[in-house]
KOLVEX-795242 format. One record per residue (C-alpha): residue in three letters; x negated, z, y. Coordinates in steps of 0.001 Angstrom, whole numbers, padded with zeros to 6 digits, always signed. Example, Ala and Ser with C-alpha at 12.3 -4.5 7.8 and 13.67 -1.06 7.14 Angstrom:
<atoms>
Ala-012300+007800-004500/Ser-013670+007140-001060/
</atoms>
This chain:
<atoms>
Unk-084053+028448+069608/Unk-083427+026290+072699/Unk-086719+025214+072901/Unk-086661+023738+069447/Unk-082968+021982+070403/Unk-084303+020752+073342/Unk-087743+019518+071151/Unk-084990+017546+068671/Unk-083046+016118+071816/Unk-085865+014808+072714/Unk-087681+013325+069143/Unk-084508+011733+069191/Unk-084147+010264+073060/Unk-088283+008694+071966/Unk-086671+007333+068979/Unk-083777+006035+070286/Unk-085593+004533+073106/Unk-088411+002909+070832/Unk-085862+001161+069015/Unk-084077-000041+072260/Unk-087321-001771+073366/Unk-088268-002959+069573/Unk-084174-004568+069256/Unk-084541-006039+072410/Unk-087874-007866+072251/Unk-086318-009701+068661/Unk-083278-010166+069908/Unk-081950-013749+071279/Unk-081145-013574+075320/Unk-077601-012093+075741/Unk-077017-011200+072512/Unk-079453-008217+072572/Unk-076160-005868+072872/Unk-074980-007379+069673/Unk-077797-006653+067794/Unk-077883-003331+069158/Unk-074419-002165+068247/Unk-074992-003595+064897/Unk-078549-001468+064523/Unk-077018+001627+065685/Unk-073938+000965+063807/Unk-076136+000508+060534/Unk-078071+003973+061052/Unk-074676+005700+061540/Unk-073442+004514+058524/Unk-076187+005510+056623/Unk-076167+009195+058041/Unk-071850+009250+057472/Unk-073012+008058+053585/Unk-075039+010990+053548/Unk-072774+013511+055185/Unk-070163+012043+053000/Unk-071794+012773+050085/Unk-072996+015982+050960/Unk-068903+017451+051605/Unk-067877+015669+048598/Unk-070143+017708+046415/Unk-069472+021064+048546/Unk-065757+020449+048509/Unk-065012+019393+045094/Unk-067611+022373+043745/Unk-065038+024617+045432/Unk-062419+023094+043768/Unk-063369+023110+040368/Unk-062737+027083+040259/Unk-059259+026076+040479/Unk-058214+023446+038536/Unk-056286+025558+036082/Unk-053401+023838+035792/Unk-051226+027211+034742/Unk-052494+029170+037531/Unk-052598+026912+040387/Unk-050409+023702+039689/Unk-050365+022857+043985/Unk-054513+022921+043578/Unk-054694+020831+040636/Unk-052373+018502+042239/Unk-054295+018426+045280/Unk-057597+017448+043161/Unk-055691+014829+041320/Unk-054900+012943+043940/Unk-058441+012774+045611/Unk-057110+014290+048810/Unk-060769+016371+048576/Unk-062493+013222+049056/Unk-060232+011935+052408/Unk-061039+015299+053431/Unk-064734+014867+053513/Unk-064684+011617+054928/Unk-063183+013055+057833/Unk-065229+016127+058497/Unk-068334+013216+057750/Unk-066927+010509+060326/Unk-065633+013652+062709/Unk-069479+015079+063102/Unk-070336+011820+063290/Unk-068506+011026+065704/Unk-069486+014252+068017/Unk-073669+013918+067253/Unk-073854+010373+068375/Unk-074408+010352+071611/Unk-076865+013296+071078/Unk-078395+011309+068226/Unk-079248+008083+070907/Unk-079536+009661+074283/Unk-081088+007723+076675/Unk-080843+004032+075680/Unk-078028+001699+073898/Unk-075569+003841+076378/Unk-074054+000178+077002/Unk-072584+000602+073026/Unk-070924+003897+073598/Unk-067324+002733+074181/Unk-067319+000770+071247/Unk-069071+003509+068703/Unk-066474+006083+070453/Unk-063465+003640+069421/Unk-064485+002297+065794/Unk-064649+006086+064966/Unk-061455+007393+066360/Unk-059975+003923+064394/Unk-061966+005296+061457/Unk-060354+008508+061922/Unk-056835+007589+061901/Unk-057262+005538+058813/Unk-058847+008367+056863/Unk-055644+010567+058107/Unk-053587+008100+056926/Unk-055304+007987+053238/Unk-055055+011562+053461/Unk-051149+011101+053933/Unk-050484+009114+051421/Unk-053125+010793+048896/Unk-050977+014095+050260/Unk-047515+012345+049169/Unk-048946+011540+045691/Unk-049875+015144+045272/Unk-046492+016459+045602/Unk-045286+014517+043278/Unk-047554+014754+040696/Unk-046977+018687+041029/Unk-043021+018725+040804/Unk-044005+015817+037829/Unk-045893+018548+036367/Unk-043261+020949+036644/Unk-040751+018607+035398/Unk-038363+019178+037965/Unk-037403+015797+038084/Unk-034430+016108+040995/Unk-036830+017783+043315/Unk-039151+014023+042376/Unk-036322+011871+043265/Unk-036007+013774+046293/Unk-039358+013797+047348/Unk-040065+009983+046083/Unk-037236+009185+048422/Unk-039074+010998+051515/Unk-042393+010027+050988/Unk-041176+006612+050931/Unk-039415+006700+054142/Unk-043126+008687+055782/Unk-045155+005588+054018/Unk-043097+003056+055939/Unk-043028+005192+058894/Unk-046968+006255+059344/Unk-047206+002319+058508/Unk-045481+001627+061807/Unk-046739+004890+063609/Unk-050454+004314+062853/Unk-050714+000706+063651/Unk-049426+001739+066802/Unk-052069+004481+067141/Unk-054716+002137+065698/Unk-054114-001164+068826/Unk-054086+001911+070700/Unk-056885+003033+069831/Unk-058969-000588+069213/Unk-057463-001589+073220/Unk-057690+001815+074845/Unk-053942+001737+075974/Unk-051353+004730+076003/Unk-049242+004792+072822/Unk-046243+005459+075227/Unk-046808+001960+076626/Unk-046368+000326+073302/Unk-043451+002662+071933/Unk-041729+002437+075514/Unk-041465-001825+074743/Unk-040050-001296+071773/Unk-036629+000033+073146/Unk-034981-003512+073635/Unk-035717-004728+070089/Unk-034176-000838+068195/Unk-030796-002600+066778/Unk-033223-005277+065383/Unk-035663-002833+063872/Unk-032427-000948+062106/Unk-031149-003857+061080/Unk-035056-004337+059082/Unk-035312-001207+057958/Unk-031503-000661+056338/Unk-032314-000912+052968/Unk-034913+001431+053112/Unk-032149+003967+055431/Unk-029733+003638+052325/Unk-032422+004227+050004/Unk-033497+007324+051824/Unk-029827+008864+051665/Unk-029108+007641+048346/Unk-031952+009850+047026/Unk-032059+012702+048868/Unk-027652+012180+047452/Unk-028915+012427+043706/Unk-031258+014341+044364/Unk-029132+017156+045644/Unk-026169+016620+043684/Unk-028763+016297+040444/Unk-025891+013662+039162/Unk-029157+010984+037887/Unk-032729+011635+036827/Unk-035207+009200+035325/Unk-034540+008827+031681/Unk-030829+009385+031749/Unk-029035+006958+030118/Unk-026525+005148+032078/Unk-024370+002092+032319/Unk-023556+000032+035392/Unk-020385-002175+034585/Unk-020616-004157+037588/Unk-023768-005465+036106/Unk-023394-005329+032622/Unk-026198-003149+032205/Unk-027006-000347+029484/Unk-030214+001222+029303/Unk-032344+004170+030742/Unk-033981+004739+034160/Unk-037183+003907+034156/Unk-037856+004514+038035/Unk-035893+005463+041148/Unk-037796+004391+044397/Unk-036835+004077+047940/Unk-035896+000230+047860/Unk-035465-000727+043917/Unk-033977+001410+041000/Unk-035610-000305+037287/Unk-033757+000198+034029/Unk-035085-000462+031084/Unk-032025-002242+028941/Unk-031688-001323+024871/Unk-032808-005404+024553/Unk-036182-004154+026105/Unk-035561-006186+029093/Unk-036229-005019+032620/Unk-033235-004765+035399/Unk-033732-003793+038562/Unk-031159-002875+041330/Unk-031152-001688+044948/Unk-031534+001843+045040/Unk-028504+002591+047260/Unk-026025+001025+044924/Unk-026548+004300+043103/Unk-023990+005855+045498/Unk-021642+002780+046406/Unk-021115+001637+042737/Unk-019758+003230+039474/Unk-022318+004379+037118/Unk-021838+006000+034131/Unk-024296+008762+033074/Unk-024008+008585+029374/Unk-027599+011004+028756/Unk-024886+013907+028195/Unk-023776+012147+025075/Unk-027839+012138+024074/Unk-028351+015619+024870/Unk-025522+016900+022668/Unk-026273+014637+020302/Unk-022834+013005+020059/Unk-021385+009825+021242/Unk-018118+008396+020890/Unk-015965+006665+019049/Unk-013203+004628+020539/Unk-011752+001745+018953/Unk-008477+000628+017781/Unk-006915-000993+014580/Unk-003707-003464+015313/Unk-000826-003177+012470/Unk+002035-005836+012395/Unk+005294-003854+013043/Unk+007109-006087+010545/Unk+004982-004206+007746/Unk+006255-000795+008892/Unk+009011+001260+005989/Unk+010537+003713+005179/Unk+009308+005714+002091/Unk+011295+006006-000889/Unk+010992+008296-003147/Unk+008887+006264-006015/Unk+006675+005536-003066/Unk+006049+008751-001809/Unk+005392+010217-005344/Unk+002770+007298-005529/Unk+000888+008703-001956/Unk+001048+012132-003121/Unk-001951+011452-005509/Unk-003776+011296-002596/Unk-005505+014656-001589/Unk-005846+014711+001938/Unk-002012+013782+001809/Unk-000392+015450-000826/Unk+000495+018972+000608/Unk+001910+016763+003866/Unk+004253+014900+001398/Unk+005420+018214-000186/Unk+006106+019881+002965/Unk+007686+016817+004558/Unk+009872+015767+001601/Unk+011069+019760+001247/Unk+012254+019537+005066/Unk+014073+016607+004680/Unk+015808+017327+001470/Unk+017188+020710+003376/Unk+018154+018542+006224/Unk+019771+016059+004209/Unk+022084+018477+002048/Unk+024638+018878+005766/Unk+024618+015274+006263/Unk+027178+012650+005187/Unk+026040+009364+003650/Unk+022943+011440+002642/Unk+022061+008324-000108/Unk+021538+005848+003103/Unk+017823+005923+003702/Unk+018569+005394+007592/Unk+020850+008243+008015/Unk+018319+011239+009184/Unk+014876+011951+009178/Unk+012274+010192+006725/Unk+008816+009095+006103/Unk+007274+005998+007328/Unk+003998+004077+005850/Unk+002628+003807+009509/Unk+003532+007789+010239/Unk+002088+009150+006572/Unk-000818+006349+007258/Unk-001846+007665+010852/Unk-001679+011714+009160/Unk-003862+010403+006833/Unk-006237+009107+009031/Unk-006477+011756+011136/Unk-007213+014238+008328/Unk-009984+011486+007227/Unk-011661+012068+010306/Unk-011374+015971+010521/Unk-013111+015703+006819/Unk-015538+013206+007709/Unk-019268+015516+007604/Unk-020147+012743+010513/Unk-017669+013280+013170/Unk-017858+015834+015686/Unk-015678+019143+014611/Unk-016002+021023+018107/Unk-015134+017926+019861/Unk-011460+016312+020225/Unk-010126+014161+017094/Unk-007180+011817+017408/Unk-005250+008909+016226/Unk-002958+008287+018085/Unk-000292+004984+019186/Unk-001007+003076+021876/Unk+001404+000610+023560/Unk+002834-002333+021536/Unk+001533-005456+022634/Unk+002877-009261+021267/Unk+000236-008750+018888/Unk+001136-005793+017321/Unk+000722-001964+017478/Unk-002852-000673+018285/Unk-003980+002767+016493/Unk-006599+003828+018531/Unk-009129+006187+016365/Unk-010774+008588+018946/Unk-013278+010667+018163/Unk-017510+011815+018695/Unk-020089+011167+015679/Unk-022546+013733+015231/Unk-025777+011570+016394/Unk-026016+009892+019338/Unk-028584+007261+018156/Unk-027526+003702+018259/Unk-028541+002553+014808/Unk-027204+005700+013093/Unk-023836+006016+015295/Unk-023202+002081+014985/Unk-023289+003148+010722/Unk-021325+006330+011392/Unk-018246+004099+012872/Unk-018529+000949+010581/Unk-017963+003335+007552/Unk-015077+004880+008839/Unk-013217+001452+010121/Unk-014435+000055+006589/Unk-012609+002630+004821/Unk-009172+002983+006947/Unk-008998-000539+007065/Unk-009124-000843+002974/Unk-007015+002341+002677/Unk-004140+000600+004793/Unk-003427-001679+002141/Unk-001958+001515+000266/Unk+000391+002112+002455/Unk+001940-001295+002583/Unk+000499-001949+005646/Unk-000557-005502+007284/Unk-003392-005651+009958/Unk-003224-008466+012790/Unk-006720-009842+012403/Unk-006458-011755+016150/Unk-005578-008485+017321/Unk-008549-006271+016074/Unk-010219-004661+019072/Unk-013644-004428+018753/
</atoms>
């Protein structure tokens, strides 16, 4: 067995010394050493190609037994992302890189340094493929798992390590390419740190801001959300390290900085999609000079009204009771009575709990809010029963179409300047 390494050594100390002579005799004077780098440089390429190729078939053969994406989810991941194929370039440029000075022994010695450094360069640019081909993996496997928190958290991370190996491994590369100590270069860079934070501060905030949502799982992409400092409406398209993009309901495109997320209000409205209600809160403004009592004629007139009728019975017994102990009984001010806004407002609110579109298990209300110079707001608050625009935008036009008709029964005047929309 030695005998036949030590025959190989030297077929390939002849060979190597063969082509010395033949690269020197057709090379110009003093620029032989060129010509000899880029000769030896040529037939090392040629055997990494074939190495190369070699580990890619071995490695991706072992794969393939498992790249079910049930049973192993991390492998398939893993194969996805081509992080086989960094893999064999390394273990190619790697045995390379140790069989190259037993490959040309002898001659072209004067080439050594350089060969030695353009494959430790090579090196640390394959590892840094393989990192970011490794970051893309884990996040296509929490993708496939749909655990979309753990993706915002790990987006945010692998952002930060991109930027990061960026900066480390151009530091290892001049080291590498000049032959200097890395501590040499990091050392020089303590004087300009407050400059280099002051760079990289978006991309701090961004980091925080998604490992934040991510851990308190308050945003995901696809919820729907609104941002009233920028007028925006729409759903999350993507949450990066630098830039959050929205996609608005105009099928425009916004895009914010990520770490507003956690200094500005948001509203997550996807809850409202999920259970399939949304809601409705608008207001109708009467003018108080239209408000009355009921008399008697007019009350008999309501009570043909279903929704209102047993109300008006009830309500009229109670204050007939109330009115036999009290003096003056025939002046309509003197004790309790009905009122066109009062029977109006019961009436609405037993619209709404009848209404086969609105929300039963969620709160229904009209109620008063505070008079204004315009007039008296009665705000109708309640959640339709489908959460799509086109279909929830229908769901409230019908019922302001029909209270705003049905006030005219009651007597009642609406301020159109002071119609809240």
């Amino acid at each position: 067995m030695k005998d036949e390494i030590k025959d190989t050594k030297s077929f390939f100390q002849e060979t190597s010394e063969q082509l010395y002579i033949y690269v020197s005799k057709i090379s110009p004077t003093g620029l032989d050493w060129v010509f000899h780098i880029i000769v030896k440089m040529a037939l090392l390429l040629g055997i990494f190609l074939l190495l190369d190729f070699i580990f890619k078939i071995i490695i991706n053969y072992t794969f393939k037994f498992f790249r079910n994406e049930e049973k192993f989810p991390v492998i398939k991941s893993i194969y996805n992302s081509r992080i086989t194929n960094s893999l064999a370039h390394f273990v190619a440029l790697a045995t390379i890189g140790s069989l190259h000075e037993s490959i040309f022994v002898g001659a072209l010695k004067n080439t050594t340094i350089f060969i030695h450094r353009s494959v430790n360069l090579g090196l640390v640019l394959i590892l840094a493929g393989m990192l970011y081909r490794s970051l893309t993996g884990f996040r296509s496997y929490f993708t496939i798992k749909q655990d979309y928190y753990k993706v915002m958290a790990i987006n945010a991370i692998s952002e930060t390590v991109k930027i990061l190996g960026i900066f480390i491994f151009t530091i290892v590369s001049i080291c590498v390419i000049f032959g200097i100590k890395g501590t040499t270069i990091v050392g020089s860079l303590g004087a300009i740190t407050a400059v280099l934070v002051l760079v990289f501060r978006d991309t701090i905030l961004g980091f925080v801001t998604g490992i934040h949502v991510a851990t308190s799982k308050s945003l995901k992409v696809g919820d729907w959300i609104g941002i009233p400092k920028y007028n925006i409406e729409g759903n999350i398209l993507d949450i990066s390290l630098l830039t959050t993009k929205i996609s608005n309901f105009d099928k425009t495109i916004s895009s914010i900085p990520t770490y507003d997320l956690l200094t500005t209000e948001i509203k997550n409205l996807q809850v409202m999609s999920e259970s399939n209600t949304r809601r409705i809160k608008k207001s109708i403004v009467f003018n108080i000079t239209s408000f009355k009592f009921l008399n008697d004629e007019e009350i008999e007139k309501l009570k043909e009204i279903n929704l209102i009728s047993d109300y008006l019975n009830q309500k009229k017994s109670e204050i007939n009771q109330e009115k036999a102990s009290i003096e003056h009984r025939d002046k309509i001010i003197n004790g309790r009575q009905l009122t066109n806004i009062g029977v109006f407002r019961y009436y609405a609110q037993k619209y709404l709990e009848n209404d086969p579109e609105i929300d039963k298990e969620s709160p229904i209300m009209v109620r008063q809010l505070e008079i204004t110079t315009q007039g008296l707001p009665m705000e109708i608050y309640c959640f339709a029963n489908d959460s799509k625009w086109v279909r929830f935008e229908q769901i409230q036009a019908d019922i302001f179409d029909h209270l705003l008709v049905a006030s005219k029964e009651f007597d009642l005047q609406i301020m159109q300047i002071g119609l809240k929309v």
